[in-house]
N, C-alpha and C positions, 0 to 999 in steps of 0.2 A: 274406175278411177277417172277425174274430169280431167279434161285436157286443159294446159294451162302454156307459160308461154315456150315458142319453139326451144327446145334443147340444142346444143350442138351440133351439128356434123360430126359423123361415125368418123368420116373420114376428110381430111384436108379437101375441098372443092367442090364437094357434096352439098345438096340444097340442106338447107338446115329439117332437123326432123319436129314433128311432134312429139310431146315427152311420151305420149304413151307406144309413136313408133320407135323414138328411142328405146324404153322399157322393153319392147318386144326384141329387137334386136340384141341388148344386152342380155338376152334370159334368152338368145338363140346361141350366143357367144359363152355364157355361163357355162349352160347345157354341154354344150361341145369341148370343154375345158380350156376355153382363152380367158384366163382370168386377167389378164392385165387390161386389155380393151374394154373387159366386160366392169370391171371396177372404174374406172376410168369415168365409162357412161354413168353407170350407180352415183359417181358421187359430182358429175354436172347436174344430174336431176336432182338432188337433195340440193343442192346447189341454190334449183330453181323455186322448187318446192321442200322445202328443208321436212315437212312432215305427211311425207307419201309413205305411208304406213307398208306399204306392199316391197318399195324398196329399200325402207332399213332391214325389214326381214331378210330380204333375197343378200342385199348386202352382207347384213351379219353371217347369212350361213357362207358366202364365199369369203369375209376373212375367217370364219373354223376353217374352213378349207387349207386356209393357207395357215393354219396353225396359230392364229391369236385369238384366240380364245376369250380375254378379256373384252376386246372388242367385240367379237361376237356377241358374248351375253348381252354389254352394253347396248346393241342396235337392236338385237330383237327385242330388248326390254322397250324400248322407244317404241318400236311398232306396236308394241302390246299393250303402251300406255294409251296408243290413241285408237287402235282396236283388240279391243280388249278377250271379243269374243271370236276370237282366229283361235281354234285347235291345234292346225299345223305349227304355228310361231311356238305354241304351249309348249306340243312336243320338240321341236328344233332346237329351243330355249334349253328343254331337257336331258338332249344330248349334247349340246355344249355343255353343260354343267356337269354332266358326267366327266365328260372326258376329260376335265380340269379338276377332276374329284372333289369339285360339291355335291356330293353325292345326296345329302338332303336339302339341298334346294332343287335336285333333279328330278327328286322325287314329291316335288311340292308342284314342280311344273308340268310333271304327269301328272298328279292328280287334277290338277286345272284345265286340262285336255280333257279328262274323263268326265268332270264335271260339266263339260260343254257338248260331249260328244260322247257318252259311253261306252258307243261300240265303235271307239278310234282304237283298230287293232294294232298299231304300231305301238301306242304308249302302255295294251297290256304287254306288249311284247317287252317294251325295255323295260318295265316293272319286274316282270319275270325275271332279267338277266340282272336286277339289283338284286331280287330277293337270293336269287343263286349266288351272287357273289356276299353276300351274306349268309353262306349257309343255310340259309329259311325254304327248305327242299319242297317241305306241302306246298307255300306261300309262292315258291317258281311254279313248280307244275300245275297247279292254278293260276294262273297268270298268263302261263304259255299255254294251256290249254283255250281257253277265250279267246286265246288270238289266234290259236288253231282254227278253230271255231269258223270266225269272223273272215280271217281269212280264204279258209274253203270256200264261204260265201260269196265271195268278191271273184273268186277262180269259177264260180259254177255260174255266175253271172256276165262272165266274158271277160272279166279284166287278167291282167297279166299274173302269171304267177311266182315273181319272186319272196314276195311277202311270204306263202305260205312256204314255200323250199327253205326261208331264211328261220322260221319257227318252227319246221323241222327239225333244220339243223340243231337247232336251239335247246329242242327236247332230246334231240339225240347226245351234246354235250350232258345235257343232265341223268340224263340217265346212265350213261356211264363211268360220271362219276362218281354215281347213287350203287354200283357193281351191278345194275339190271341190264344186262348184254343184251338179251335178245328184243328189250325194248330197245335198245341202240342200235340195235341191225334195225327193227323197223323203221325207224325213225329217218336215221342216214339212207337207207331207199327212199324212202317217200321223198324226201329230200333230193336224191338224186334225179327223180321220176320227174317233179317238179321241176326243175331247173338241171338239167344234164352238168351244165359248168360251173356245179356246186365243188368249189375244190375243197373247203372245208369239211362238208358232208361224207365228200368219198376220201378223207382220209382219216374221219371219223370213223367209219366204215371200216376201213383194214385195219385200223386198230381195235377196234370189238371185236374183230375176228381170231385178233391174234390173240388179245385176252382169254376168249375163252377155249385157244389151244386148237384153233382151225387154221391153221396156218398156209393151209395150199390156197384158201378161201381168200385169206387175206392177202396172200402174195396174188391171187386172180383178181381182184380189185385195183391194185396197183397198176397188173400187166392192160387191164381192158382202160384204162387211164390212158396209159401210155399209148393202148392205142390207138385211141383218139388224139392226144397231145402230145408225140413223139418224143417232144423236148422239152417236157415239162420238169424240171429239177424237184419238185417235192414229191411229182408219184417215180422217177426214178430213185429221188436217195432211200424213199421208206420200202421201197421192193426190195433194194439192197440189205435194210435193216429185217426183213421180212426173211428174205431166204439166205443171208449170210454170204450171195455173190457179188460178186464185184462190188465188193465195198471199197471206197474210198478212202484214201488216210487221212483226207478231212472231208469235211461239207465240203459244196462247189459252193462259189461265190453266187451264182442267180440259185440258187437255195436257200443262202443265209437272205440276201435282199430281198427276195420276195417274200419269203418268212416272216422277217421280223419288219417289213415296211409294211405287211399282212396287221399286225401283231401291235403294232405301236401306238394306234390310240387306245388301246384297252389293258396295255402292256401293265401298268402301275396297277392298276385294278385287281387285277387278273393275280399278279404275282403277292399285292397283300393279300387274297382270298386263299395263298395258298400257303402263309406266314413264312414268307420268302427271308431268309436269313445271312445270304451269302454277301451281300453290301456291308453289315452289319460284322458280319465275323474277320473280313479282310480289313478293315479299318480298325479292329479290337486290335487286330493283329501289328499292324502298323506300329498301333500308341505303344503297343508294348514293347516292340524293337526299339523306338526313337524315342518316350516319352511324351511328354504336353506336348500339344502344340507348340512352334514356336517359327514357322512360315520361312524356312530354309530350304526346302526340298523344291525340286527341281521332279512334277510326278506325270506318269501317264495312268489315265484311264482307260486301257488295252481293252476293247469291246463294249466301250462303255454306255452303250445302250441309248435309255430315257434320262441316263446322268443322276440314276440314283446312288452309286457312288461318292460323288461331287463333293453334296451341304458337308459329307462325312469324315473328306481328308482335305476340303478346303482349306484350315485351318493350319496344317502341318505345310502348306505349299509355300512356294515362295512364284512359282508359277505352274499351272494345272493343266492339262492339255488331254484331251479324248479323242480317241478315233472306235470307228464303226462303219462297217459296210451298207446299213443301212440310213437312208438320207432321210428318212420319218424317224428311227428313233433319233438323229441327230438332232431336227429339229428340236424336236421334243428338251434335249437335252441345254439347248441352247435357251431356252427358255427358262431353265432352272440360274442363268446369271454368277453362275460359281468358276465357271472356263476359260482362261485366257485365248484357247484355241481347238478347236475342233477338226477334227479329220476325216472324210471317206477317205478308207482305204481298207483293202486285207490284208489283217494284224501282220503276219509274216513278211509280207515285203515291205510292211510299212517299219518295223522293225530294222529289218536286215540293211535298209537302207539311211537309220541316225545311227552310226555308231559313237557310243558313250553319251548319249544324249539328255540321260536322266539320272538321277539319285534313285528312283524308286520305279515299277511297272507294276501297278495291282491289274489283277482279270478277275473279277468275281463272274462266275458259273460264263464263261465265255470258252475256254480252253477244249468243254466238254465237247467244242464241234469241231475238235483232231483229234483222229486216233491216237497215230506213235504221235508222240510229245514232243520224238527229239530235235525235230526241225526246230518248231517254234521257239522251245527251251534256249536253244543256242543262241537262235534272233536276238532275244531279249538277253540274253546273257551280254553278245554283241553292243546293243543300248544301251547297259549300263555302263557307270562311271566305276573305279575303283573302290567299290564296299559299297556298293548300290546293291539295293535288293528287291526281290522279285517276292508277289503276294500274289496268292490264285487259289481257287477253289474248282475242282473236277470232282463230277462222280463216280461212288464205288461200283466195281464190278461186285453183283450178287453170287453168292454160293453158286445159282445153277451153272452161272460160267465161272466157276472155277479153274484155274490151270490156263487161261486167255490173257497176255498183256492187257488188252481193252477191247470191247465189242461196242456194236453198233445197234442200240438197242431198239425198240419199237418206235419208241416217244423220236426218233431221231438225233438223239445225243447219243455220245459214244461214253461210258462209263471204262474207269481205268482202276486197274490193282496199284495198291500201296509198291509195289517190286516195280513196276513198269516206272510211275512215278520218280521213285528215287535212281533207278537207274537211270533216267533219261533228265535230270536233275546234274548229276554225276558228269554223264557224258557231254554235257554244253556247256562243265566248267563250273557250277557251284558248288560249294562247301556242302557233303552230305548234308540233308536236313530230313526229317521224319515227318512225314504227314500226319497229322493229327485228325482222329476220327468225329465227326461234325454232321448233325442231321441239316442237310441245306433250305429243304422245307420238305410242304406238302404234298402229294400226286392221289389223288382218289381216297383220299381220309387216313395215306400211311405214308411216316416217313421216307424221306429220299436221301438213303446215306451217300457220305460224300469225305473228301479229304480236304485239308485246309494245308496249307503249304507256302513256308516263313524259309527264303533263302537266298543265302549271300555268295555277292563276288567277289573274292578274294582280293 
């Protein structure tokens, strides 16, 4: 890049820099996670040089970063206008575009990596995770096998190994969805081997294990977690779901947060790949207690995630408000422009703390991270107004636990009996109501039953 006139001062007193020690500084600052200072510099040097191809790129991936996604596309697309044959933009461009579900234009800009760069193993990699989220099973495993591949390559050549531990992972998600375990125990080792602080991987891992009925195996995957990460909330709650001890009456809060702030740029993805239904059944449910739209309700979106909820019961609001423990899918949700108001908090105190606050609390599939029901039940019983009603979807307890209020199953969700339900329904003060039996979606190519649940405060 030619050096052109001085940039600013990083800092107030500071001799002024060169743009390109500016550059180096802000992509020291990037790196390290100061996005404020590091943007700051980024956009004095477009400033100065409005078409420094290097840092609308760098620019655009730190606002993805920061969740504008719009802008992001837009900058990498400017760097790319004016170099055209940059790979990495192609692919960077490609996962912005995912994550904002242009999902073929993401696949337009992988292939424009590959065109330039054929063995750019990162863009066979997210090629793979489109075709798997399209169910296209040969079309992933070929895809993530090349970057398998390519990646070994780069590891036996001296470079670092996360790429190869992260297309592990990737084949080990596939193959367990595909029901071939013992490719997913391969997979999630290698994986492990590769990269030790694969938390994905190893709790891929205990869940193949438990699948295929090795359960001491999979609760010892958990325990050798723990004991490296003593305090890790996802290999403590799933050891719990493993051996049935000390289980919690709900998730812990650094559980839910690291989960789903884990979870939430691929969250929308993820969950149409799995023909996710519970947004969809709680809002059916709405229209049919209250009718058309007609933007008098006063609603909360109880766990309301990425706010696909939102576009759904927009309409019937009169004001919309969500809360969620996690602060990515918050974002997330705030970008959908349908919420008067957004909330971190955990649902129960966030509850127990408006009393009579709302006409309505819908939870679609959020509920499932408490056991006994009947705290929360009440909370929200507490929130509403007089003949406010409560909408939620939990899942069903299977046959094999029969005769269990609710268990804590493998996946980390606690599944609940129709009995537990309306007793703890009963007991926080609503009008009996009957759970209605609801497939919520998909898990490994078979349904996931579930109850849907319409009831009022007297």
């Amino acid at each position: 890049m030619s050096s052109a006139p001085s940039a600013p001062a990083a800092t107030a007193g500071e001799a002024p820099m060169s743009v390109d020690e500016a550059l180096g500084h802000a992509l020291r600052l990037h790196r390290a996670g100061y996005l404020d200072p590091a943007e700051k510099i980024y956009r004095a040097i477009l400033g100065l040089c409005p078409d420094e191809a290097e840092v609308l790129h760098l620019l655009g991936m730190l606002r993805h970063a920061r969740g504008d996604s719009a802008e992001a596309s837009a900058l990498i697309r400017r760097a790319l206008a004016l170099v055209p044959d940059a790979p990495g933009a192609w692919n960077n461009l490609g996962n912005v575009l995912l994550e904002s579900g242009s999902v073929d234009d993401a696949i337009a800009a992988y292939r424009g990596c590959l065109e330039l760069v054929p063995d750019f193993a990162e863009a066979h990699n997210n090629l793979g995770t489109i075709h798997r989220s399209r169910s296209e099973w040969s079309l992933a495993e070929e895809a993530y096998q090349r970057a398998l591949q390519l990646a070994q390559a780069r590891v036996e050549a001296g470079e670092p190994a996360e790429l190869l531990a992260d297309v592990h992972n990737n084949l080990a998600g596939l193959m367990l969805a595909r029901g071939r375990l013992r490719a997913a125990v391969d997979h999630a080792c290698r994986a492990i081997t590769a990269s030790p602080g694969q938390v994905g991987a190893r709790k891929l891992l205990g869940l193949a294990y438990y699948t295929l009925g090795e359960f001491d195996k999979a609760a010892d995957v958990y325990r050798s977690w723990l004991a490296d990460e003593p305090d890790n909330p996802i290999a403590r709650h799933h050891l719990a779901a493993c051996t049935g001890e000390a289980v919690p009456a709900r998730a812990a809060d650094d559980y839910v947060e690291r989960t789903f702030d884990a979870f939430a740029s691929s969250f929308d993805e993820k969950l149409q790949r799995l023909h996710y239904r519970a947004p969809m059944q709680v809002a059916q449910a709405l229209e049919e207690a209250y009718g058309a739209p007609a933007a008098t309700l006063d609603i909360l979106d109880a766990g309301c995630g990425t706010g696909l909820c939102g576009p759904l019961v927009r309409a019937h609001a009169r004001r919309l408000e969500g809360v969620d423990l996690s602060a990515q899918m918050l974002q997330r949700a705030e970008r959908r422009g349908v919420y008067d108001q957004l909330h971190k908090a955990e649902l129960g105190a966030f509850l127990a703390a408006r009393p009579a606050a709302w006409d309505v609390v819908l939870s679609a599939d959020t509920l499932c991270y408490f056991g006994d029901l009947g705290a929360v039940l009440a909370a929200a019983h507490g929130a509403l107004r007089r003949g406010g009603r409560l909408f939620f979807t939990v899942e069903a307890v299977g046959d094999e636990d029969a005769g269990l209020p609710f268990v804590l199953q493998p996946n980390g969700r606690y599944a609940h009996t129709r009995d537990h339900v309306v007793a703890a329904l009963v007991a926080a003060g609503f009008e009996a109501a009957l759970p209605s039996a609801q497939v919520l979606r998909t898990e490994g190519g078979e349904p996931v039953a579930g109850w849907l649940v319409g009831a009022c405060k007297p």
